[in-house]
OpenMM code with the backbone's topology and positions (N, CA, C; nanometers):
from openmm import Vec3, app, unit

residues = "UNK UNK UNK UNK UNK UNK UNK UNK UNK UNK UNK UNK UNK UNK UNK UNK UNK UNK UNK UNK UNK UNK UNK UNK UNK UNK UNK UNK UNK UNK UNK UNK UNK UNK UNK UNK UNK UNK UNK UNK UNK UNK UNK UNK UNK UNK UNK UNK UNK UNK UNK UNK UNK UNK UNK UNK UNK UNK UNK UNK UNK UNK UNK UNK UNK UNK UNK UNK UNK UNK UNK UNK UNK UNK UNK UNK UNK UNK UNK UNK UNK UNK UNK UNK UNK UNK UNK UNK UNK UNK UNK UNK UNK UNK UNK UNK UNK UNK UNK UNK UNK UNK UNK UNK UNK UNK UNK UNK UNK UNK UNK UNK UNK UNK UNK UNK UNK UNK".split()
positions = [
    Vec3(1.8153, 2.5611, 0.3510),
    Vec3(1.8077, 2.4343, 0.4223),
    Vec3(1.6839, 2.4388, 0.5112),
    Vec3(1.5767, 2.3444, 0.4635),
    Vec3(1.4648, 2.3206, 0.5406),
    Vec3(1.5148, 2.3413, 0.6937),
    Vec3(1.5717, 2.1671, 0.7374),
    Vec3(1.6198, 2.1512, 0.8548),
    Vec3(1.7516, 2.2306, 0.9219),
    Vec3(1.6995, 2.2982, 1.0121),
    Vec3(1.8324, 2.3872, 1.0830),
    Vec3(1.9164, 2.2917, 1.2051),
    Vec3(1.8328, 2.1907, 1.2662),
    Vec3(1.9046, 2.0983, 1.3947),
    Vec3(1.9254, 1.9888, 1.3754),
    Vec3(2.0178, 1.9066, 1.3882),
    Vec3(1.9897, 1.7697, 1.4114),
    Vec3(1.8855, 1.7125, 1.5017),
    Vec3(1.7988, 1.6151, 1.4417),
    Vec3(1.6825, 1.5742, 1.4961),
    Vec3(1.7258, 1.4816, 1.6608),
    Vec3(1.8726, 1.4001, 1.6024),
    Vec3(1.9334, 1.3143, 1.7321),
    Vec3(1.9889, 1.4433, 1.8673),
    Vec3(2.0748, 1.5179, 1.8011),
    Vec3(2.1389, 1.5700, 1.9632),
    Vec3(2.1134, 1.7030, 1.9091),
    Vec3(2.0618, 1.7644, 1.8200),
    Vec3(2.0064, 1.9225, 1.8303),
    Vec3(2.1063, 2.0196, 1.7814),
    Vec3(2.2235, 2.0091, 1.7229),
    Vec3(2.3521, 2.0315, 1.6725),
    Vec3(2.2922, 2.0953, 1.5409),
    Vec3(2.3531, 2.2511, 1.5225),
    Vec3(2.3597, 2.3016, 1.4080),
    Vec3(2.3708, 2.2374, 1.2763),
    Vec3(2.3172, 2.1793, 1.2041),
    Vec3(2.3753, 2.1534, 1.1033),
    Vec3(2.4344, 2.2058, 0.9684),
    Vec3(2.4742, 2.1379, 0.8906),
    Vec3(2.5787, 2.2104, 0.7658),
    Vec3(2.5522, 2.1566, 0.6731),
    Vec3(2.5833, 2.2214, 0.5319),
    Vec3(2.5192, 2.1769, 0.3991),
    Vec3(2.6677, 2.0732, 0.4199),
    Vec3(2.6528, 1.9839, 0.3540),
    Vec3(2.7792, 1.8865, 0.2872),
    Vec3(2.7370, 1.8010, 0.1404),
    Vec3(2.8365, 1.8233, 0.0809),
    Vec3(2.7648, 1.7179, -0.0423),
    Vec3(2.7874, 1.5862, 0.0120),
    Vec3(2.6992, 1.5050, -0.1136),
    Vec3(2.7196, 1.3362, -0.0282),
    Vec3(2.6958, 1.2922, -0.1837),
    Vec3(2.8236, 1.2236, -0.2002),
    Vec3(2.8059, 1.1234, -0.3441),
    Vec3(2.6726, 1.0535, -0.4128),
    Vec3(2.6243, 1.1095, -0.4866),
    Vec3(2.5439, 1.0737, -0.5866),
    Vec3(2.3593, 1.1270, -0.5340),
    Vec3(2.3832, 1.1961, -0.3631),
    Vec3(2.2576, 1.2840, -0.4083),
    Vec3(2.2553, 1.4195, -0.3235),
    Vec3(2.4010, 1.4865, -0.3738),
    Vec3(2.4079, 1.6318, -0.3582),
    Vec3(2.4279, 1.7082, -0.2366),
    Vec3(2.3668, 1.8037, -0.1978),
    Vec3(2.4101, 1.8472, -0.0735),
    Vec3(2.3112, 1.8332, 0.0345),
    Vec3(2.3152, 1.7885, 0.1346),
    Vec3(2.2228, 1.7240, 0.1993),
    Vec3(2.3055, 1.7984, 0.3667),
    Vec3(2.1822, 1.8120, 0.4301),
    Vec3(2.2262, 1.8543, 0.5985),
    Vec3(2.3359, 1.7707, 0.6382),
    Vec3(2.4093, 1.7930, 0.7370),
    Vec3(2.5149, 1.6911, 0.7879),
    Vec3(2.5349, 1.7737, 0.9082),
    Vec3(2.5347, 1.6675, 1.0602),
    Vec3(2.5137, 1.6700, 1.1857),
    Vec3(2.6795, 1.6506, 1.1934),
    Vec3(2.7531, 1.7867, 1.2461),
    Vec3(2.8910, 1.7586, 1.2358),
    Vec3(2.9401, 1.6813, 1.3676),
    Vec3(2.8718, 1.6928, 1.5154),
    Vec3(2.8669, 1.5991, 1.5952),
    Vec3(2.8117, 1.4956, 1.5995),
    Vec3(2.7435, 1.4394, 1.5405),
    Vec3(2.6903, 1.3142, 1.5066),
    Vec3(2.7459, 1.2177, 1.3633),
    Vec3(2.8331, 1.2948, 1.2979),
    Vec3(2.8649, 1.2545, 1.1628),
    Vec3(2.7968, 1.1833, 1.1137),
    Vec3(2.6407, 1.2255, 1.0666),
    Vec3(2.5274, 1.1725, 0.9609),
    Vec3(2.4853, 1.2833, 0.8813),
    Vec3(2.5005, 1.2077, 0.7619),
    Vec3(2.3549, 1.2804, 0.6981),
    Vec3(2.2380, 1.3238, 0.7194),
    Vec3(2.1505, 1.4233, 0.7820),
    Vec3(2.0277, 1.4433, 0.8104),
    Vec3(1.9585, 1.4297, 0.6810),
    Vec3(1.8717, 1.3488, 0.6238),
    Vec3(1.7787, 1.3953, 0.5013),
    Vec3(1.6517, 1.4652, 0.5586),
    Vec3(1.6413, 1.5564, 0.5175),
    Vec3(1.5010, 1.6624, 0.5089),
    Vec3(1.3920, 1.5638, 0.5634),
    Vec3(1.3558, 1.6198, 0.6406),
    Vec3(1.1754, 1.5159, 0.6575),
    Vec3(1.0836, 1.5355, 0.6511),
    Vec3(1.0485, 1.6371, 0.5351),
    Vec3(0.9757, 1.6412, 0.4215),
    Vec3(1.0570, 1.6251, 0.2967),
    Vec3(1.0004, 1.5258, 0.2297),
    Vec3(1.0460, 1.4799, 0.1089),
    Vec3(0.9881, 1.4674, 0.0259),
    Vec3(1.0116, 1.4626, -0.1375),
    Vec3(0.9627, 1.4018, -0.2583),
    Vec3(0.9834, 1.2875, -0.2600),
    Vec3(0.9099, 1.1539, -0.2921),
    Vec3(0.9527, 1.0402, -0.3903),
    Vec3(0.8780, 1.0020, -0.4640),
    Vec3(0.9898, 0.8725, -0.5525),
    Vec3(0.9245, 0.8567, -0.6729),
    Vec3(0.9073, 0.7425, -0.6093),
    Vec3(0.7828, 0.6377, -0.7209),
    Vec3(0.7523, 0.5313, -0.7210),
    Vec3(0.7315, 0.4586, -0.8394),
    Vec3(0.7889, 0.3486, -0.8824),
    Vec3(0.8281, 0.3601, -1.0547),
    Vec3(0.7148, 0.1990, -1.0363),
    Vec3(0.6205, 0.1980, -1.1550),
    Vec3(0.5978, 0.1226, -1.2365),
    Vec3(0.6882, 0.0260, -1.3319),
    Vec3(0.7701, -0.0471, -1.2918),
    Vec3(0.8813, -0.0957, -1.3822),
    Vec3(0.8010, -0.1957, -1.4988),
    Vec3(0.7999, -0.2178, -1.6009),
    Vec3(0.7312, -0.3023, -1.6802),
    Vec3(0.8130, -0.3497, -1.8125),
    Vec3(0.8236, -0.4787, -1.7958),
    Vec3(0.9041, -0.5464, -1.9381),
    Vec3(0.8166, -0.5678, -2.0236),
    Vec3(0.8332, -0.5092, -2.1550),
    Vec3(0.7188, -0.4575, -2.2142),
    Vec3(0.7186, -0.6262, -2.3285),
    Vec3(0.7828, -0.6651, -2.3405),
    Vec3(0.7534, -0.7869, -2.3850),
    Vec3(0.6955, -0.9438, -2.2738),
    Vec3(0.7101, -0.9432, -2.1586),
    Vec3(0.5999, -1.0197, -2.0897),
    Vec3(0.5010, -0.9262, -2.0336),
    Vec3(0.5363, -0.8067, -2.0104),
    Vec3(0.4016, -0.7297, -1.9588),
    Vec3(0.4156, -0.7700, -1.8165),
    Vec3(0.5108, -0.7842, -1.7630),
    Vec3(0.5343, -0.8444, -1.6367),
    Vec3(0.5666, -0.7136, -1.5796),
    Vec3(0.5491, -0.7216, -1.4151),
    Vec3(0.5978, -0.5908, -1.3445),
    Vec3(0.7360, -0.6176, -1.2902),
    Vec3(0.8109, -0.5260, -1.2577),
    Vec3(0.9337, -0.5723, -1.1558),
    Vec3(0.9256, -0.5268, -1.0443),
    Vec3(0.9100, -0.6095, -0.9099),
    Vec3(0.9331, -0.6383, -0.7673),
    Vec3(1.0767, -0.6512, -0.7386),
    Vec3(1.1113, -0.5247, -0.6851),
    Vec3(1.2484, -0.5487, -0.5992),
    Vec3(1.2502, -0.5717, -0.4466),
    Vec3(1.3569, -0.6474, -0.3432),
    Vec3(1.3856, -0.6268, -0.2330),
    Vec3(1.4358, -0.5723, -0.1395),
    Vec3(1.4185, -0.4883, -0.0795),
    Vec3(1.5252, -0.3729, 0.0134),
    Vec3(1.5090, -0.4076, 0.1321),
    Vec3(1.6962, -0.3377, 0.1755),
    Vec3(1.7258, -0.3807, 0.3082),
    Vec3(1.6839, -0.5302, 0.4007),
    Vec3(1.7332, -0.6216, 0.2822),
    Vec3(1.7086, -0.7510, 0.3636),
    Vec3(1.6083, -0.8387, 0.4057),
    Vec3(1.4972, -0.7288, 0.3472),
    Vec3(1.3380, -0.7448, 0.3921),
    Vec3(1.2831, -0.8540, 0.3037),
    Vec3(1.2274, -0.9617, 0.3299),
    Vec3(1.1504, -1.0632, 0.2818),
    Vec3(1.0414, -0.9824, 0.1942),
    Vec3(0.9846, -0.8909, 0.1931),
    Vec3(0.8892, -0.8726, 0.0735),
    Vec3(0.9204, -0.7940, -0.0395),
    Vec3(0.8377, -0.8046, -0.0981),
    Vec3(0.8873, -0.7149, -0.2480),
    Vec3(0.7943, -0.5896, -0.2649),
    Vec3(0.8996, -0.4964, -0.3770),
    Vec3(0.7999, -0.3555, -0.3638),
    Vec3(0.8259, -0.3207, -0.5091),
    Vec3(0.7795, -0.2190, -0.5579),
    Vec3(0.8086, -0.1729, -0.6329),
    Vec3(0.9331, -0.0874, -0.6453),
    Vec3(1.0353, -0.0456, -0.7285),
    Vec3(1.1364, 0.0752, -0.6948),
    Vec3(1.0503, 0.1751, -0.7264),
    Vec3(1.1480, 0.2221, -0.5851),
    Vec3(1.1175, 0.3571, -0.5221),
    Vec3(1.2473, 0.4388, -0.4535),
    Vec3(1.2284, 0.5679, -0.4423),
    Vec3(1.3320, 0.6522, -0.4020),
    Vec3(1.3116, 0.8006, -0.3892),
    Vec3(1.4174, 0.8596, -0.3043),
    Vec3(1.3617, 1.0179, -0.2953),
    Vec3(1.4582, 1.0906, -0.3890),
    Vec3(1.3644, 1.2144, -0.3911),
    Vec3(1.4263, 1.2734, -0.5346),
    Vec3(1.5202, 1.3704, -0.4519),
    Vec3(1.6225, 1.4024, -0.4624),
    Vec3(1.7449, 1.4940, -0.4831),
    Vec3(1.6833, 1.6627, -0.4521),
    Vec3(1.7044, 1.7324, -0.3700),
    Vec3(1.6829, 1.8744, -0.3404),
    Vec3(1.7198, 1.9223, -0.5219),
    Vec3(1.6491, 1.9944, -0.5907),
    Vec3(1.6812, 2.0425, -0.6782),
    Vec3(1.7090, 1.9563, -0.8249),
    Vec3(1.6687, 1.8414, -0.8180),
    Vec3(1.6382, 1.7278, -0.9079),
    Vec3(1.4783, 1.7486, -0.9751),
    Vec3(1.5072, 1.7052, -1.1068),
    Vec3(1.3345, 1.7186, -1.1550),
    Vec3(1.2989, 1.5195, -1.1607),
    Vec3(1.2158, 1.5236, -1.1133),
    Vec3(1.1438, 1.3894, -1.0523),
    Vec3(1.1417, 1.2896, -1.2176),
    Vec3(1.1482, 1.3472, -1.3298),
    Vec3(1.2180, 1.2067, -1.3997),
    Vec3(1.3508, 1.1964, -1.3781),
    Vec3(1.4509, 1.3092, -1.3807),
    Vec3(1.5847, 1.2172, -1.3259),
    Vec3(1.6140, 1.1455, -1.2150),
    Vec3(1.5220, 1.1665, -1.1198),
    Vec3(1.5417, 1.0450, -0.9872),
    Vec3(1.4588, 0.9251, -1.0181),
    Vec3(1.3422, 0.9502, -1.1411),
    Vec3(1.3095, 0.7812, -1.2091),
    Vec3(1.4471, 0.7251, -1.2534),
    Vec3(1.4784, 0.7729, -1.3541),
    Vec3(1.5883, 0.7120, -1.4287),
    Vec3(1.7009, 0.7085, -1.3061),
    Vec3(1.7589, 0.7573, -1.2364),
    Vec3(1.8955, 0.7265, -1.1307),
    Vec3(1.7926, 0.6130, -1.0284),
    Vec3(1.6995, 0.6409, -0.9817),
    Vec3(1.6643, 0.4791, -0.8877),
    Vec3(1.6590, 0.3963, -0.9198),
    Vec3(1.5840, 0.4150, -1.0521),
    Vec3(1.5902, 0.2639, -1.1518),
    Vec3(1.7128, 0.2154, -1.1514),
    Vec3(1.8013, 0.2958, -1.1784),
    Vec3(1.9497, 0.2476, -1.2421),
    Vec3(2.0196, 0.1984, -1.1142),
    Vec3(2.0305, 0.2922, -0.9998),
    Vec3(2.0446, 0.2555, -0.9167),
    Vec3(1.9978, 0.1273, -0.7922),
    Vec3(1.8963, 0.1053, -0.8247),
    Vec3(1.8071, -0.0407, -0.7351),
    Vec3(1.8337, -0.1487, -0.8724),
    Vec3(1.8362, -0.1293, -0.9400),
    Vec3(1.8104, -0.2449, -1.0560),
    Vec3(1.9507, -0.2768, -1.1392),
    Vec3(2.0067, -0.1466, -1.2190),
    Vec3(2.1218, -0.1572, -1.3023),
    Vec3(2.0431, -0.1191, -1.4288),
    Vec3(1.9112, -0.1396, -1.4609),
    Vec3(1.8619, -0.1145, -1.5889),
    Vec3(1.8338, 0.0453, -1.6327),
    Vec3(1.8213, 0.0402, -1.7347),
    Vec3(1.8278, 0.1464, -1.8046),
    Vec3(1.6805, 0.2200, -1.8340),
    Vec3(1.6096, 0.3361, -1.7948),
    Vec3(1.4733, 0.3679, -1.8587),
    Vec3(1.4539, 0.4067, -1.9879),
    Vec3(1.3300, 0.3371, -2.0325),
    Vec3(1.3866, 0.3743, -2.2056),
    Vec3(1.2246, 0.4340, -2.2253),
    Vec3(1.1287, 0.4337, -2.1505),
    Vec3(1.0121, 0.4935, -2.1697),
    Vec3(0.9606, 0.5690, -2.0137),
    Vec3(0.9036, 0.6431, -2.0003),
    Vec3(0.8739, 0.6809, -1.8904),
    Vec3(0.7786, 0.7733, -1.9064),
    Vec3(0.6812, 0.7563, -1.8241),
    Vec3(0.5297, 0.8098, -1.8516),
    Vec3(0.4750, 0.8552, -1.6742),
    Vec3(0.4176, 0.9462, -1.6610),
    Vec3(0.3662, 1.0012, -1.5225),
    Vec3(0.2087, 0.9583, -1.5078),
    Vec3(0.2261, 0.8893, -1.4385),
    Vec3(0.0568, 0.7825, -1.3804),
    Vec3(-0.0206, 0.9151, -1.3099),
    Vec3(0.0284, 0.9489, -1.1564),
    Vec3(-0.1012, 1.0766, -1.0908),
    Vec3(0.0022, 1.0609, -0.9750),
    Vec3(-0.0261, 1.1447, -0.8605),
    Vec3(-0.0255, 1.2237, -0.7602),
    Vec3(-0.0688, 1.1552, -0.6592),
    Vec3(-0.0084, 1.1756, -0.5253),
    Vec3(-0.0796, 1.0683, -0.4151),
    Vec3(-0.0069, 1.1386, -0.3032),
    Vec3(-0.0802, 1.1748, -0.1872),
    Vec3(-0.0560, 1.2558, -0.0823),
    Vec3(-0.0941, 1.1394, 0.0080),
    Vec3(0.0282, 1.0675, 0.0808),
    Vec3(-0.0308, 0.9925, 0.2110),
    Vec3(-0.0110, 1.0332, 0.3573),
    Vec3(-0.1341, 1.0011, 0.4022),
    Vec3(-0.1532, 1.0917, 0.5143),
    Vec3(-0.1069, 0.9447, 0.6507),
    Vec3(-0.0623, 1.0407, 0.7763),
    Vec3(-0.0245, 1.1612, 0.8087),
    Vec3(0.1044, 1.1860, 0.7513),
    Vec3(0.1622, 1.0866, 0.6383),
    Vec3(0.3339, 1.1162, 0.5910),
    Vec3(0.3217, 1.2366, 0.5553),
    Vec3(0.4136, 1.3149, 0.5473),
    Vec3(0.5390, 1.4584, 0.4928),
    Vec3(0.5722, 1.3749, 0.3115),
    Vec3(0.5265, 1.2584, 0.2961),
    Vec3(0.6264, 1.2105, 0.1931),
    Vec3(0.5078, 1.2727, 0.0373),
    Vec3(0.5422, 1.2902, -0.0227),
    Vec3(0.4612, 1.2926, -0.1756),
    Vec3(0.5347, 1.1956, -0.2671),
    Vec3(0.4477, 1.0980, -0.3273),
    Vec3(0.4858, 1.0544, -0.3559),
    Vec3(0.4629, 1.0317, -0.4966),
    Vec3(0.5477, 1.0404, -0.6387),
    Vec3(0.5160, 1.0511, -0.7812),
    Vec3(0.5199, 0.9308, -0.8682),
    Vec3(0.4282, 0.8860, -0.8874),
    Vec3(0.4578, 0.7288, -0.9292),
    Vec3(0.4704, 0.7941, -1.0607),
    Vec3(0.5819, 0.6998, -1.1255),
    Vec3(0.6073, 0.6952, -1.3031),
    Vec3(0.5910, 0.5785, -1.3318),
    Vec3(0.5874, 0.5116, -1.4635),
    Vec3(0.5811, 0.3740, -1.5482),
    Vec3(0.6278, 0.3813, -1.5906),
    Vec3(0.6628, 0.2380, -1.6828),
    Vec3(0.7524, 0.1886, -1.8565),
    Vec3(0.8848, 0.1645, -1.7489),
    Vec3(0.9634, 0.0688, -1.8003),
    Vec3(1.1059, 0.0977, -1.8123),
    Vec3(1.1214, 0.0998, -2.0005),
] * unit.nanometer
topology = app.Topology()
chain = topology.addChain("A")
for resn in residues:
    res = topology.addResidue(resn, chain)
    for name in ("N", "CA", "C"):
        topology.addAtom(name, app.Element.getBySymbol(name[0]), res)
């Protein structure tokens, strides 16, 4: 476990699993999930290959649109967190999936792996 404290009140934390992305820190006085803050994510190219159109989703309520995106799972290989975000933000299924490049944004901790195709 990267993180040893809770970042809020400084509390030991503990591995706990958490439905659908594994075992993740957990602040037993705070009852949260800590996620790692350094992370992997993906960033998916979604494309309907018959309009050639992209897909723009909305998160958390937010008036603009993004591409899907998501962090990959401690011990996940970065196409199965394409295929589970996709499935997960959308409902659709990946039926092609191809790795675009590499992108380090600064000052983020985040890496981020863009894929294409649905």
């Amino acid at each position: 476990m990267i993180q040893k404290h809770c970042f809020e009140c400084g509390t030991a934390l503990i591995e706990k699993e958490l439905e659908e992305e594994g075992i993740v820190p957990y602040c037993p006085k705070c009852q949260q999930y800590r996620f790692p803050m350094y992370n992997v994510a993906v960033s998916m190219i979604v494309v309907d290959e018959e309009t050639r159109k992209i897909l723009l989703i909305q998160q958390y309520g937010k008036p603009s649109y993004i591409l899907v995106a998501g962090y990959v799972n401690r011990g996940e290989a970065e196409e199965h967190a394409v295929v589970r975000e996709v499935r997960e933000e959308t409902g659709l299924e990946v039926e092609h999936l191809r790795f675009n490049r590499t992108k380090f944004f600064e000052p983020s901790n985040t890496l981020m792996q863009p894929f294409g195709r649905l």
